[in-house]
C-alpha positions as CSV (number, residue, x, y, z in Angstrom):
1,X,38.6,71.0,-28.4
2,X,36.6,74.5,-27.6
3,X,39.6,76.9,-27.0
4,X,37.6,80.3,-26.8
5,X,37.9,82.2,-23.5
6,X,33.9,81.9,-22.8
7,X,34.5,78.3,-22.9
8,X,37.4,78.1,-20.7
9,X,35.6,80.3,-18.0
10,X,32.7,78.0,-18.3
11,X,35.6,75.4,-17.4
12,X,36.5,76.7,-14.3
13,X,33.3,77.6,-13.3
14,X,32.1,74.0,-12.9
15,X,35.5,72.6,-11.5
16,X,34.9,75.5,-8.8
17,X,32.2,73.5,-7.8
18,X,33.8,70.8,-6.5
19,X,35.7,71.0,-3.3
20,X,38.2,68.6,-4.4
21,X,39.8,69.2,-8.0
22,X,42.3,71.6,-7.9
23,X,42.9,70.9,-3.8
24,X,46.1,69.0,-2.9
25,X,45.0,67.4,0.2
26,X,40.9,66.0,0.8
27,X,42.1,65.2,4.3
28,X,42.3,67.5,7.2
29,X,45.6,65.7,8.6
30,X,46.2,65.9,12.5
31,X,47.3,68.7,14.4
32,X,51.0,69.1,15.2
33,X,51.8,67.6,18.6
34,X,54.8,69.1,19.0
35,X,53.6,73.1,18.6
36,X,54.1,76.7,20.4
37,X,51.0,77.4,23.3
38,X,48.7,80.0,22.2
39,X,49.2,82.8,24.0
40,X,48.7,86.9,22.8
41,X,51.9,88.9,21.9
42,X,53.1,90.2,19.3
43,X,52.7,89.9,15.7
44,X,54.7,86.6,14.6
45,X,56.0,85.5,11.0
46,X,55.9,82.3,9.3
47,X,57.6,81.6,5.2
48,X,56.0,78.9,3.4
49,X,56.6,78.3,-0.2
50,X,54.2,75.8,-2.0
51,X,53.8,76.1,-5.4
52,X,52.7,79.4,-7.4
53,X,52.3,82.2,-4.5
54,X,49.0,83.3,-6.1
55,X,47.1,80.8,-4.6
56,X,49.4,79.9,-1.6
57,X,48.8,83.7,-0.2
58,X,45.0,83.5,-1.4
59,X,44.1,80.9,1.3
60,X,46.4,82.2,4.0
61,X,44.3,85.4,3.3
62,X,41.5,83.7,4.4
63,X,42.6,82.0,7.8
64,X,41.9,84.0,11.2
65,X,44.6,85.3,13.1
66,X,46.3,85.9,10.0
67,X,47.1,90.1,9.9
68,X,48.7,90.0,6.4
69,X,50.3,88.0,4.1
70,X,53.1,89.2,0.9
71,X,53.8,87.1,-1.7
72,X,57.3,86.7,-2.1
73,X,60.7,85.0,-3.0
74,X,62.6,83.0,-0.8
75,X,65.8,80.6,-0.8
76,X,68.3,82.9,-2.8
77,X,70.1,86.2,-2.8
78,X,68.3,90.2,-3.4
79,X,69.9,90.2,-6.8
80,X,67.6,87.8,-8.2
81,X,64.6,88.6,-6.4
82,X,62.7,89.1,-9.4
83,X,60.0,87.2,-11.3
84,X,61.9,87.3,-14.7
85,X,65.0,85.7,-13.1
86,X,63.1,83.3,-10.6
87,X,60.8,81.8,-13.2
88,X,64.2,80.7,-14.8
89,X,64.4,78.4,-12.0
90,X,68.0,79.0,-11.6
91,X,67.9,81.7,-8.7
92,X,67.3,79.8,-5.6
93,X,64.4,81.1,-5.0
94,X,61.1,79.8,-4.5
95,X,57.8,81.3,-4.9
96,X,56.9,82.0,-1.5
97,X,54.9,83.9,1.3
98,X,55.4,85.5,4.1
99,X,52.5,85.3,7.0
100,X,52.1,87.7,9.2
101,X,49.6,86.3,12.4
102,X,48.2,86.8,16.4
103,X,49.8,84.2,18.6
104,X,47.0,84.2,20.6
105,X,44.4,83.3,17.3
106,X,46.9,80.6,15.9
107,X,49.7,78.8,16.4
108,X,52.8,78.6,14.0
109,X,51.9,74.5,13.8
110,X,48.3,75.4,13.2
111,X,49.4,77.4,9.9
112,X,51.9,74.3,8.8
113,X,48.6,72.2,9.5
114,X,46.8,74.2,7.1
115,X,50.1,74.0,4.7
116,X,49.9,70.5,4.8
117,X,46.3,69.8,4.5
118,X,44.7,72.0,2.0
119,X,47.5,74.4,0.7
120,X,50.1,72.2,-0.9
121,X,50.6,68.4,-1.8
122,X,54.2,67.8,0.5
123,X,54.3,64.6,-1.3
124,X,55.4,66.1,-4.8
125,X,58.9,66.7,-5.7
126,X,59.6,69.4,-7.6
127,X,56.8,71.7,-7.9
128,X,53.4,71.8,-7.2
129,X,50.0,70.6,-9.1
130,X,50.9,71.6,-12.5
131,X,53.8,74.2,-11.9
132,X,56.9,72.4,-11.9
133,X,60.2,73.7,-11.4
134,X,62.6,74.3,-8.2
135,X,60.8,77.8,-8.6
136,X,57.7,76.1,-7.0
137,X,59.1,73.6,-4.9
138,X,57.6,73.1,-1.5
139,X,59.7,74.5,1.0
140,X,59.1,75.5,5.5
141,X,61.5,78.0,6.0
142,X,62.0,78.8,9.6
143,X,63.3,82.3,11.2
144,X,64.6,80.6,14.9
145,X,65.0,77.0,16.6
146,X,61.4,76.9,17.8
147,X,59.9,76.8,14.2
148,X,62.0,74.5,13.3
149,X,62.0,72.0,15.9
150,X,58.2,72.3,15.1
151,X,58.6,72.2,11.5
152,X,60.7,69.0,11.6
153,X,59.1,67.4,14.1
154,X,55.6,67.6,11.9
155,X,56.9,66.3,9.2
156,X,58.5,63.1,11.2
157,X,54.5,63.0,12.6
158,X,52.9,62.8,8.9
159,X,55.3,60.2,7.5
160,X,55.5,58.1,10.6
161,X,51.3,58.0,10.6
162,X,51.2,56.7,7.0
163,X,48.6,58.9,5.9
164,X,49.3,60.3,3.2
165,X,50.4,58.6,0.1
166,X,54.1,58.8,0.0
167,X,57.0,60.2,2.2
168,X,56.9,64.3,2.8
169,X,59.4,65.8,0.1
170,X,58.7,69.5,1.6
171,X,62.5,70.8,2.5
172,X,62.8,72.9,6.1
173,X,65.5,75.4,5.6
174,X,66.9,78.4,7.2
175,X,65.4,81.4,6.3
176,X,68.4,83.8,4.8
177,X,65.9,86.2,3.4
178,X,62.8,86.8,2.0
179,X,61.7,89.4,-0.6
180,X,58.4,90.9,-1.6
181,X,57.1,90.2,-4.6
182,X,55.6,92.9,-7.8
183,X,53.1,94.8,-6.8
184,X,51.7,93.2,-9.6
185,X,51.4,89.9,-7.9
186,X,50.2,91.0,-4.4
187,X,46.2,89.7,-3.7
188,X,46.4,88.0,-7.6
189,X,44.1,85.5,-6.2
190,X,41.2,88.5,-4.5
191,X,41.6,90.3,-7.5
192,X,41.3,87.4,-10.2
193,X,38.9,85.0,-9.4
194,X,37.6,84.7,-12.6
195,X,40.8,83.8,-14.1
196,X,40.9,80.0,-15.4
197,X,44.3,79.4,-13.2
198,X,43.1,80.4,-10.6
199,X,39.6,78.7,-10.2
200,X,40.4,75.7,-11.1
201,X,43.7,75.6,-9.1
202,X,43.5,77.9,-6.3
203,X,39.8,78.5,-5.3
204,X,38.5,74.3,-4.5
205,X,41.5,75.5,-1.7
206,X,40.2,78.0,-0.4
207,X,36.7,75.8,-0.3
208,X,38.5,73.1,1.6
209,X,40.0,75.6,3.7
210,X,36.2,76.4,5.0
211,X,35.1,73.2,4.7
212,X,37.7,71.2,7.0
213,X,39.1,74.4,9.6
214,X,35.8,76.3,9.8
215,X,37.1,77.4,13.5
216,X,39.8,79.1,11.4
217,X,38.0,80.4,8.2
218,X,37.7,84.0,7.6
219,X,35.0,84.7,5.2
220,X,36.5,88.4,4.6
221,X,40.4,88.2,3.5
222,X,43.2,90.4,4.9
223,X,44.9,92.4,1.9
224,X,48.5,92.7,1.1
225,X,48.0,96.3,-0.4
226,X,45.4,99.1,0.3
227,X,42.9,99.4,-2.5
């Protein structure tokens, strides 16, 4: 098999034309019906972790409403906030991200939609697409009782609708903390498009993202850093 770098790019380049390999979800599942009203105030937070940040932060980059969004650990303690020690899977942590969004542009269930439909497969257990480890396990982590009454009321929703093809194995824990990640890993997916991981994992995302929540598509994304 070709294993030269040309050939690899040429790879991704033609999986990056389909909208479906490399996407978790080809559905756009049903709105929450248990969600927080629209309404403007202040900026709000959500922490989702599903699978490698890279591409979990990419697409969130991408949604409207969304101000900003840090890739991040979640899960486990300051100390071990650090790539090196999370990748040992072994910390606690997962690799997560931290959303910053309008209230009045989109609601906390609209994001876990989102989540749920094109960012992460909540079907797998331990890890996501090819990254497997507690590391990358799919995880809601909610700040107060509203997100996650939401959170686990969604859930219930999907599995009880049998639509997907097995029952949800994303956790909804507390949040205790979360931690920015590297510098190093902030906007990855922006900056690195051409990178084989990332178009053939994390891009056909960002392509269903348009395709199925156009409303809620953003052509230009919000940055983490200042370039």
């Amino acid at each position: 098999m070709p294993n030269t770098a040309a050939w690899w790019l040429a790879l991704a380049a033609a999986l990056w034309q389909s909208p479906c390999i490399g996407a978790e979800a080809l559905m756009k599942l049903a709105a929450p019906t248990i969600d927080n009203p629209k309404a403007p105030g202040a900026p709000q937070t959500a922490v989702l972790a599903g699978g490698c940040f890279w591409g979990v932060q990419g697409v969130f980059e991408h949604v409207r409403g969304v101000e900003k969004v840090i890739a991040g650990y979640a899960g486990g303690d300051a100390a071990s906030a650090h790539y090196g020690i999370v990748g040992l899977g072994k910390s606690g942590h997962a690799e997560s991200v931290k959303i910053t969004f309008e209230p009045g542009a989109i609601s906390y269930g609209e994001i876990l939609q989102i989540a749920f439909s094109v960012v992460l497969d909540p079907t797998q257990v331990g890890g996501q697409g090819p990254d497997i480890g507690s590391e990358y396990r799919s995880v809601v982590f909610y700040a107060d009782e509203a997100q996650k009454r939401i959170a686990e009321a969604y859930i219930s929703q999907l599995d009880e609708s049998n639509v997907l093809p097995g029952p949800i194995a994303t956790h909804v824990d507390p949040l205790r903390g979360f931690y920015p990640a590297e510098d190093y890993h902030q906007d990855f997916l922006i900056r690195n498009t051409g990178y084989a991981y990332i178009a053939i994992n994390d891009l056909p995302k960002i392509e269903n993202l348009r395709r199925l929540f156009p409303t809620l598509y953003n052509e230009s994304p919000v940055l983490a850093l200042a370039r």
